[in-house]
N, C-alpha and C positions, 0 to 999 in steps of 0.2 A: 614496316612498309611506308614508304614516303609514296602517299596519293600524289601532291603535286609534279613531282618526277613521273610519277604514273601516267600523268596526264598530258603531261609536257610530250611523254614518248607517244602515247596515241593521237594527239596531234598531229606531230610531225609526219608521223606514220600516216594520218588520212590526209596528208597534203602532197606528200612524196608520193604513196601508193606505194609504197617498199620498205620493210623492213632494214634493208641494209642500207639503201640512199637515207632513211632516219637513222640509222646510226652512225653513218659519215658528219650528218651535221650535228647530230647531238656530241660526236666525239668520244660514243660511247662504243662497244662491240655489239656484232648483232643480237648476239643470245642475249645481255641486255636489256636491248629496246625488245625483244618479244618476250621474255617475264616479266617486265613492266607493264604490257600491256596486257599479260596474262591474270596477273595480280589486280588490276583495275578492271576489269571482266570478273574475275572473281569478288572482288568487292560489291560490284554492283550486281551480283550474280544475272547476268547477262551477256550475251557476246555483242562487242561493237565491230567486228571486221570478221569479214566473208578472207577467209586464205586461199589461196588457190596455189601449186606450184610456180606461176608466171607473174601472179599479181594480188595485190590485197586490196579490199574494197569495200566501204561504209555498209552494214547490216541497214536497217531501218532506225533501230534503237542509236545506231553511231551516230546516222544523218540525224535524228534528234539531237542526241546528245553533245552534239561537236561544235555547236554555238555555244554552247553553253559553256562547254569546256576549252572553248576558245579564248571564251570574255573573260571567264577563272583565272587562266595562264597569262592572259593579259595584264591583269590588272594586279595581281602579284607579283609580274617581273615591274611595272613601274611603280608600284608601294615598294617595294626591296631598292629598286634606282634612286626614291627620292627619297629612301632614310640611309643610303651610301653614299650620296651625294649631299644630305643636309647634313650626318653625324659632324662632320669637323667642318662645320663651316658655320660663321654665326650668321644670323637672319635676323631683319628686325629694322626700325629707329631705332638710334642711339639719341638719347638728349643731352647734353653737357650743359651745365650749370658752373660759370666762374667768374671770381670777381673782374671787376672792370677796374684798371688802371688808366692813368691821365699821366701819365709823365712824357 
């Protein structure tokens, strides 16, 4: 079970309010984003969304939880961005030290 994927999909899922508009933008299929988020409700053994056939909706436990698992998914997509973006690139001072020529 990858939790951050898990998390990733009940996010987008309590932003969108849909199942399937979160899995248009995640680029995933529906069935998917709803075992991802079935699997993270399992995990937590809790439920974070109210399903309804029309629309899906933050439990009490989601509206808790959904900062939190917002700031989570935040802050691992931009630790993953700035060790993709610093692997091949050097950082830093350089000092060079050479002799000095008069001619």
């Amino acid at each position: 079970m990858d939790t951050l994927q898990n998390m990733k999909a009940f996010l987008v899922t309590a932003q969108t309010g849909s199942f399937s508009e979160a899995a248009r933008k995640l680029g995933v299929a529906t069935s998917v984003v709803t075992k991802r988020v079935k699997q993270l409700e399992g995990h937590l053994t809790t439920r974070l969304l109210d399903r309804s056939t029309r629309r899906v909706s933050l439990t009490e436990t989601g509206e808790k939880y959904l900062p939190k698992i917002s700031s989570l998914v935040t802050d691992s997509d931009e630790l993953r961005a700035g060790i993709l973006t610093s692997s091949g690139e050097m950082e830093g001072h350089i000092r060079l030290m050479a002799p000095f020529s008069s001619t």
